[in-house]
C-alpha positions as CSV (number, residue, x, y, z in Angstrom):
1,X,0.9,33.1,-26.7
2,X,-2.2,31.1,-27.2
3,X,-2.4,27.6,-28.3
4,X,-4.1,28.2,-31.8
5,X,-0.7,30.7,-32.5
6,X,1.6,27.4,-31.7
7,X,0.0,26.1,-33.9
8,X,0.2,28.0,-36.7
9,X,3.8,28.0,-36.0
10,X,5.8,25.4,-38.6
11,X,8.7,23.3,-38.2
12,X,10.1,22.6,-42.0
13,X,11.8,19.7,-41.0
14,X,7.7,18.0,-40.1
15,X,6.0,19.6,-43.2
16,X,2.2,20.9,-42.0
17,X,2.7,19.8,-38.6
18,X,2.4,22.7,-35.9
19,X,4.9,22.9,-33.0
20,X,7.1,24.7,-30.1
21,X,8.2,27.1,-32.8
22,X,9.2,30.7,-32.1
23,X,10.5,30.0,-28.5
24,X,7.6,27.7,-27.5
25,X,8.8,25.8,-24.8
26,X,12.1,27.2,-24.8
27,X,10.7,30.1,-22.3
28,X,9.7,27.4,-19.7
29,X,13.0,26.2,-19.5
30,X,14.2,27.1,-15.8
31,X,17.2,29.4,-15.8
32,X,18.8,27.5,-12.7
33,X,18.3,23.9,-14.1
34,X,21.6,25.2,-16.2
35,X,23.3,24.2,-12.5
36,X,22.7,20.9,-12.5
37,X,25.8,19.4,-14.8
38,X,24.5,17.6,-17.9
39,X,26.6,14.7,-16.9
40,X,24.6,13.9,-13.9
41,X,21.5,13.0,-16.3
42,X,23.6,10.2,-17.9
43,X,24.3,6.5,-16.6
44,X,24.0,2.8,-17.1
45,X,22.2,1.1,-15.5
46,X,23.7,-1.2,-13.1
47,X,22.9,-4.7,-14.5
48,X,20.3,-6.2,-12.3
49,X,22.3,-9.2,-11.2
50,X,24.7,-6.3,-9.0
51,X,21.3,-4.3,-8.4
52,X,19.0,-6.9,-6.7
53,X,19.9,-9.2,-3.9
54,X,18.1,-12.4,-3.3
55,X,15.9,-11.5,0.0
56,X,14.8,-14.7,1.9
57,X,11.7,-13.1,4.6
58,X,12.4,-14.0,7.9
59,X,8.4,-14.3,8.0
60,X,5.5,-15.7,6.1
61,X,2.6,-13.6,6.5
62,X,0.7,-16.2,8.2
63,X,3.2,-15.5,11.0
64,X,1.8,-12.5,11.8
65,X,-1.4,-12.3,14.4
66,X,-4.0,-11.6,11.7
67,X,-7.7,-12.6,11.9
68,X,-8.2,-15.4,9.0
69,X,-10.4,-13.3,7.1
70,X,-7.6,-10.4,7.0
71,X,-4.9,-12.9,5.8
72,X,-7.3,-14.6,3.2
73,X,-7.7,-10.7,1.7
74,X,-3.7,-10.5,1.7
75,X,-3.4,-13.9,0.0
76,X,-6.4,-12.5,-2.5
77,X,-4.8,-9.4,-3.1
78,X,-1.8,-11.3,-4.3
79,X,0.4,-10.9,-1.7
80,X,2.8,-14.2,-1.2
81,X,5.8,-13.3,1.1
82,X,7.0,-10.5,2.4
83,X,8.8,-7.5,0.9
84,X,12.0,-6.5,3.0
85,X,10.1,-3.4,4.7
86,X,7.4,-6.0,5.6
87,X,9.4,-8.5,7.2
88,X,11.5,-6.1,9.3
89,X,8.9,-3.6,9.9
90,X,5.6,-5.8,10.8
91,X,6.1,-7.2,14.0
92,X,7.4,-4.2,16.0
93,X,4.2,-2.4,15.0
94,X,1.9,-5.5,15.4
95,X,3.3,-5.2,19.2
96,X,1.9,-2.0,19.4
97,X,5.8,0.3,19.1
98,X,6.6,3.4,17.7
99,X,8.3,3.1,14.1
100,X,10.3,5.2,12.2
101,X,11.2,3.4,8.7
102,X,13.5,4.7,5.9
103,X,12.6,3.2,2.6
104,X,11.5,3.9,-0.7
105,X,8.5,4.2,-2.6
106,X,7.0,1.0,-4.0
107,X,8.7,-1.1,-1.6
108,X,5.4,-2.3,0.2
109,X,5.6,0.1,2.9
110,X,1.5,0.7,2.8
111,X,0.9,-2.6,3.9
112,X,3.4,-2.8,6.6
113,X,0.9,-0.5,8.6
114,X,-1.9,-1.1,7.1
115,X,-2.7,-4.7,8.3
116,X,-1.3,-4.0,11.8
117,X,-3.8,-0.8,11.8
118,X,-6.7,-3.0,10.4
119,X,-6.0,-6.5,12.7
120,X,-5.8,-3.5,16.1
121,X,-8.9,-2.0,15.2
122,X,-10.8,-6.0,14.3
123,X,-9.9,-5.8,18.6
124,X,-10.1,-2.9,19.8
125,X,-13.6,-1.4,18.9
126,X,-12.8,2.5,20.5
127,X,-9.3,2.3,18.3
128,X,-8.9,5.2,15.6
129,X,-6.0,5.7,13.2
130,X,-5.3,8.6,11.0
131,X,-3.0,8.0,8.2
132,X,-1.3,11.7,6.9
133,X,0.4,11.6,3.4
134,X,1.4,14.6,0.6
135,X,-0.4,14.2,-2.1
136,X,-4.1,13.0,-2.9
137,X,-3.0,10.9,-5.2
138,X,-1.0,9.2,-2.8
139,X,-4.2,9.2,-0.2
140,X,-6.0,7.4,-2.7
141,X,-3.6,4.8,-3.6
142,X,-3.3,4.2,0.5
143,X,-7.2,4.0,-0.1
144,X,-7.5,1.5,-2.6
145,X,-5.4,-0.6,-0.4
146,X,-6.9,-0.8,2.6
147,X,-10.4,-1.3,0.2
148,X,-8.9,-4.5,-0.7
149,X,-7.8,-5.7,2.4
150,X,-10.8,-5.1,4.7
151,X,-13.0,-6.5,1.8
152,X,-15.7,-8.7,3.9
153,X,-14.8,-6.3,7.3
154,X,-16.5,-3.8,8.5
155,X,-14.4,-1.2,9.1
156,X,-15.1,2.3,8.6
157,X,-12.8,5.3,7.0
158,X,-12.9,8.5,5.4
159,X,-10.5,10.0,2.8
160,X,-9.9,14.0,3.2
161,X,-8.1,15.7,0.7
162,X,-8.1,18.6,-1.1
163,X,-9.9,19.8,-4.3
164,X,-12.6,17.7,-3.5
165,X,-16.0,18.6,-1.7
166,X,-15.4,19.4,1.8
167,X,-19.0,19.3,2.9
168,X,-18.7,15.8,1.9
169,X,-15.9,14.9,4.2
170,X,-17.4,17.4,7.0
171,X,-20.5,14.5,6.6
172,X,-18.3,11.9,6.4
173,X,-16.8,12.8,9.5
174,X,-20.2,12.5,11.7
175,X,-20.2,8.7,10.7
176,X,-17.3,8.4,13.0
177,X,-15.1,6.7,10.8
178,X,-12.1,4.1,12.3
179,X,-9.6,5.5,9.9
180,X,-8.9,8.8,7.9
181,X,-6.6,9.3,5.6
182,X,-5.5,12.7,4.9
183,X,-3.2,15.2,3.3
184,X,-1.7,18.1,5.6
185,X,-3.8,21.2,4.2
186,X,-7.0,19.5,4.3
187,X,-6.4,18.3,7.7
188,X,-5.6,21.1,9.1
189,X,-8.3,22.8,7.7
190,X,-10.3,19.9,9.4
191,X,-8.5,20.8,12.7
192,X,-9.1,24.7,12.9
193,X,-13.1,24.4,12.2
194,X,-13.1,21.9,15.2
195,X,-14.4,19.1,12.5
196,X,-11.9,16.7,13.6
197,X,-10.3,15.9,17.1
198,X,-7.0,14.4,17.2
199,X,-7.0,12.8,20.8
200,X,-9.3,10.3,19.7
201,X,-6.6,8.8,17.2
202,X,-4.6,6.4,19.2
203,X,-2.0,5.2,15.8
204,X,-1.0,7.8,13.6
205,X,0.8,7.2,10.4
206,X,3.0,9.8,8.5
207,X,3.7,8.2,5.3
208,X,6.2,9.8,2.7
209,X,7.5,12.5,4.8
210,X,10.6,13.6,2.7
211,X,8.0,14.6,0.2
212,X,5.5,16.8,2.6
213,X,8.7,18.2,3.3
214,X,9.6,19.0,-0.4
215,X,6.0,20.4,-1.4
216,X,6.4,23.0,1.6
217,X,3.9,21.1,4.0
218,X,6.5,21.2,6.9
219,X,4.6,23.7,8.7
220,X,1.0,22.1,8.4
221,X,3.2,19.3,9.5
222,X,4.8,20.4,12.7
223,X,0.8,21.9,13.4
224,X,-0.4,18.6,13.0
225,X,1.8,17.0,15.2
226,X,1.6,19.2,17.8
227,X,-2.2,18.6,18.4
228,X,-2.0,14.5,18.4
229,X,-2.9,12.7,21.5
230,X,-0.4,10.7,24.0
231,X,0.2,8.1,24.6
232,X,-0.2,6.9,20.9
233,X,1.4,4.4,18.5
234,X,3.4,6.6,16.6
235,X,4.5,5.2,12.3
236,X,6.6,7.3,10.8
237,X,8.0,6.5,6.7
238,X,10.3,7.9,4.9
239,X,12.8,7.7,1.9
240,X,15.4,9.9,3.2
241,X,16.1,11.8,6.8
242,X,16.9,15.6,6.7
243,X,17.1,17.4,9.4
244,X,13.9,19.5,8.9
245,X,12.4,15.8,8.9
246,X,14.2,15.2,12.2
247,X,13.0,17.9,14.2
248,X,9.7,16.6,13.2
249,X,10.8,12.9,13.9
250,X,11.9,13.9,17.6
251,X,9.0,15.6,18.3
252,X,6.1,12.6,16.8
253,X,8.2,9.5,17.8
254,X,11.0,10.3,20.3
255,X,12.2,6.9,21.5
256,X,11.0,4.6,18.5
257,X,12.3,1.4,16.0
258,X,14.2,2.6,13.9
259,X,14.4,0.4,10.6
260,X,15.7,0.8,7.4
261,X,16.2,-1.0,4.2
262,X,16.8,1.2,1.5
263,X,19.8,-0.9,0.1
264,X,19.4,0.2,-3.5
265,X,19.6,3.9,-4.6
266,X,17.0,4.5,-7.2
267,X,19.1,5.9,-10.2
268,X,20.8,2.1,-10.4
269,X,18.0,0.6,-11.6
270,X,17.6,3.6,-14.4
271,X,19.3,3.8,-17.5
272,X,19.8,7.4,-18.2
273,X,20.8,9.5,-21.1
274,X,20.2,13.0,-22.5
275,X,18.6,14.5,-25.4
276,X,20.5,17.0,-27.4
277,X,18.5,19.6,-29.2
278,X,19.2,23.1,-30.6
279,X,16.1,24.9,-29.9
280,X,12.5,24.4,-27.8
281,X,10.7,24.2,-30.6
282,X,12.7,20.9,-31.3
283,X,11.4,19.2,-28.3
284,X,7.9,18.2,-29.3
285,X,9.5,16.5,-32.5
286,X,12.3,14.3,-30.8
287,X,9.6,13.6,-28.1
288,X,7.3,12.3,-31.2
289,X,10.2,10.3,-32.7
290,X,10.7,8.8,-29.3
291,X,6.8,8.0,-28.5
292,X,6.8,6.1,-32.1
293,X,8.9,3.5,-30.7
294,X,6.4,0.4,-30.1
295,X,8.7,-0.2,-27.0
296,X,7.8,2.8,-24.9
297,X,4.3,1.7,-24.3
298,X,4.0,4.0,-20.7
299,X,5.8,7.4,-21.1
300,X,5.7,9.8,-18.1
301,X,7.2,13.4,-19.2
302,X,7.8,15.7,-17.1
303,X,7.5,19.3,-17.8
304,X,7.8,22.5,-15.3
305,X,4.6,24.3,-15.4
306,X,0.9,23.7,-15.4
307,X,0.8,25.5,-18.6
308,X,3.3,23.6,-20.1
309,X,1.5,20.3,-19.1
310,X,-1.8,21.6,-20.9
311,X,-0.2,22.8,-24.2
312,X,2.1,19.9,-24.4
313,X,-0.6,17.6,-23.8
314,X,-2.6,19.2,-26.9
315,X,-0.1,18.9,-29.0
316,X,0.7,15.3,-28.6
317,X,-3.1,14.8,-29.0
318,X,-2.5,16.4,-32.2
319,X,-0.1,14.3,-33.2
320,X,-2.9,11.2,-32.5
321,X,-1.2,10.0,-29.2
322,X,-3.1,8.4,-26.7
323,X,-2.3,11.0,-23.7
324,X,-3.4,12.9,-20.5
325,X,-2.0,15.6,-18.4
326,X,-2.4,16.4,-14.8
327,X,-1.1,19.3,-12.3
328,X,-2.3,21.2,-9.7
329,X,-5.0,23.3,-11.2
330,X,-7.1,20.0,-12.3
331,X,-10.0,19.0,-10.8
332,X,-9.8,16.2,-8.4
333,X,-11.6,13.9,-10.9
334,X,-10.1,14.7,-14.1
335,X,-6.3,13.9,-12.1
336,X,-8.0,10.6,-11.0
337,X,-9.0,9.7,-14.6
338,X,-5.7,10.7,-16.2
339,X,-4.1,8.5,-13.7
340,X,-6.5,5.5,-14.2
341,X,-6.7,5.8,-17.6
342,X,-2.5,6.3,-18.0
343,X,-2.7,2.7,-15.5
344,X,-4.8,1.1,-17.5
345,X,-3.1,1.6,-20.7
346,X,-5.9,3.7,-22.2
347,X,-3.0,6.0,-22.8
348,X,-0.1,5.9,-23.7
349,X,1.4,9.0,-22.1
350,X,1.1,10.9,-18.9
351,X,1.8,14.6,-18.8
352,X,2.8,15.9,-15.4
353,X,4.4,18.4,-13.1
354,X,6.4,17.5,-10.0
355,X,4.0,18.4,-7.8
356,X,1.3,16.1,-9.0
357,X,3.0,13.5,-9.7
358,X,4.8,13.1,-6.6
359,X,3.2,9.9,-4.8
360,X,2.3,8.3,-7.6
361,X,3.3,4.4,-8.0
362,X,2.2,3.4,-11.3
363,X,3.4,0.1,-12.7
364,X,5.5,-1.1,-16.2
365,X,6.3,2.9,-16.7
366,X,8.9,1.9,-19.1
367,X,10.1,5.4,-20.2
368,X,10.8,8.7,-17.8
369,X,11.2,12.3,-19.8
370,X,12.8,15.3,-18.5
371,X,10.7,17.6,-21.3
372,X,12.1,20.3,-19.0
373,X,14.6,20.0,-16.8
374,X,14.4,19.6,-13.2
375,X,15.3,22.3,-10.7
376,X,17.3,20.4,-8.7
377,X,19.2,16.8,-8.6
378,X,16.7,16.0,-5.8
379,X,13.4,16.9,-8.4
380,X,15.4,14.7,-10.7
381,X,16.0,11.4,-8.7
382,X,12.3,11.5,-8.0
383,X,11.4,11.9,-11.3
384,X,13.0,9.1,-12.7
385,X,12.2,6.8,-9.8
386,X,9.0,6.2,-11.4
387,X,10.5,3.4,-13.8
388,X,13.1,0.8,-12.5
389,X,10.7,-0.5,-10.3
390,X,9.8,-4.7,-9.3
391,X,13.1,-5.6,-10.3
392,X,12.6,-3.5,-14.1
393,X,14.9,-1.9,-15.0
394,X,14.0,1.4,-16.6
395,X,14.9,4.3,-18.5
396,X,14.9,8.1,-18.1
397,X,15.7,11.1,-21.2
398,X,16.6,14.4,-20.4
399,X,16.1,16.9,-23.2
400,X,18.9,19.5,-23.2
401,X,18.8,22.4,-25.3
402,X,21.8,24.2,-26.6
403,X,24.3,22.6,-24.6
């Protein structure tokens, strides 16, 4: 159906305005979502005095052995103590060990290798370190970090991702760059024209594994792994440990650290509900109702196509809301603008698939929607882990139709 047909669609209940009508949405609706009991979409959240423990660091992060220009960029980039995964995690890789930590998103993790990575290669001028993580966005935000702290120091790096120029990154790559951050496809792509060799990488860093896992990169993965150089400093993340992600963990860091401090589960800090409505085409007007509340000033909805993203997106413009959509088949750029722009308040509401969304830690996202359901309870903790975060708590709507 093309866009200009929902529109001339008509819901009596909204006069002239256009909408889901005949179907709409209703189609996208996935078939096996009906598995997922509708009661698991619907909690309180925990009140934050039960959710959030008082956490006294062990360390300041003057403690650490960081050059004074590298600590005056953490101090600068607001940094005061350290978070949990800092404090437990930072010394075993400053002393050069293998780590494998379990925690979640948004808990500081990128910084807890990042400044040991940076400080190693300030002393060690023939040190490399590649840094591996799912999604671009994700390699960009791991970017932007390590912009701020080497601010002043020169240290080299290269970010190589897909659905951005190649050619670019194949130049890049001649500069000999201290540290490359990359997702799996790209690398490996790097790795089979003989662009990039992995022995010269002596700390490697596989950040958010659960979700290369989930996005089917588990092969590109294991391929990746199995060309790395020894011996090496080996950094492994992640939220959760399956046993997919094990056979990889015993393979990339056999005898390691092991640290966790996921102490919270994500759907505490998440006051969830559901949305009742009789038909698709009633979706697009609860969602309006629900955008007109002056509370909910950064919605992320989630919907379960690429399609769906773009015609959604339209129709809220329609409807004169500040909004952007991303998924997979966007350019590189137009992604990275939706995402600044939804950061910077310039909109009010962020469109998305799972896919591209996964990786993305965007603060004050006070309002999670399930436009279409998840697949699977996993797709739907992840989802609505991107509010409740910094000690927020948040809130997540799942629209169900006719049940």
């Amino acid at each position: 159906m093309s866009y200009q047909s929902f529109r001339s669609q008509r819901n009596p209940r909204y006069g002239s305005r256009g909408g889901f009508g005949g179907g709409g949405f209703k189609r996208n609706r996935p078939a096996h979502s009906a598995q997922i009991d509708p009661r698991a979409y619907v909690l309180k959240a925990a009140p934050q005095t039960e959710v959030k423990e008082e956490f006294i660091p062990k360390h300041q992060f003057s403690d650490f052995p960081m050059s004074p220009r590298l600590l005056q960029n953490v101090t600068a980039h607001g940094y005061k103590t350290p978070t949990p995964i800092q404090d437990e995690a930072m010394s075993s890789v400053f002393e050069g060990k293998d780590v494998v930590a379990i925690a979640n998103t948004g808990t500081g993790k990128t910084a807890a290798f990042l400044l040991p990575i940076i400080e190693k290669l300030l002393n060690k001028h023939d040190e490399k370190a590649l840094i591996m993580v799912p999604t671009r966005e994700l390699a960009m935000q791991v970017e932007d970090e390590l912009f701020a702290f080497t601010r002043g120091i020169n240290v080299r790096s290269l970010l190589a991702i897909g659905g951005t120029n190649i050619m670019r990154q194949i130049h890049g790559l001649k500069t000999n760059p201290r540290i490359v951050i990359a997702t799996p496809g790209r690398l490996k792509d790097l790795i089979e024209r003989n662009l990039i060799n992995l022995s010269q990488f002596r700390t490697v860093v596989l950040d958010e594994v659960d979700r290369m896992v989930d996005i089917g990169f588990l092969p590109d993965v294991r391929f990746i792994v199995s060309k790395l150089a020894t011996p090496r400093q080996s950094l492994f993340f992640s939220a959760t440990i399956t046993p997919e992600i094990r056979s990889v963990l015993q393979t990339f860091a056999p005898n390691p650290v092991n640290i966790s401090v996921k102490k919270t589960e994500t759907q505490l800090l998440v006051d969830q509900d559901v949305v009742r409505v009789d038909s698709g085409k009633d979706k697009l007007w609860k969602l309006v109702e629900i955008a007109e509340n002056r509370d909910y000033t950064k919605i992320l909805v989630f919907v379960r196509t690429k399609r769906g993203a773009d015609q959604l997106a339209k129709e809220l413009d329609y409807e004169r809301f500040r909004v952007a959509a991303i998924h997979g088949n966007k350019a590189q750029g137009a992604r990275t603008r939706a995402l600044a722009d939804f950061k910077q308040s310039r909109v009010q509401i962020l469109v998305a698939t799972d896919v591209a969304a996964r990786g993305i830690d965007i603060p004050d996202v006070n309002l999670v929607v399930n436009f279409d359901e998840p697949s699977t309870y996993e797709d739907y903790v992840h989802r609505i882990g991107r509010t409740g975060r910094a000690g927020k708590t948040g809130k997540a709507l799942t629209f169900l139709v006719g049940r």
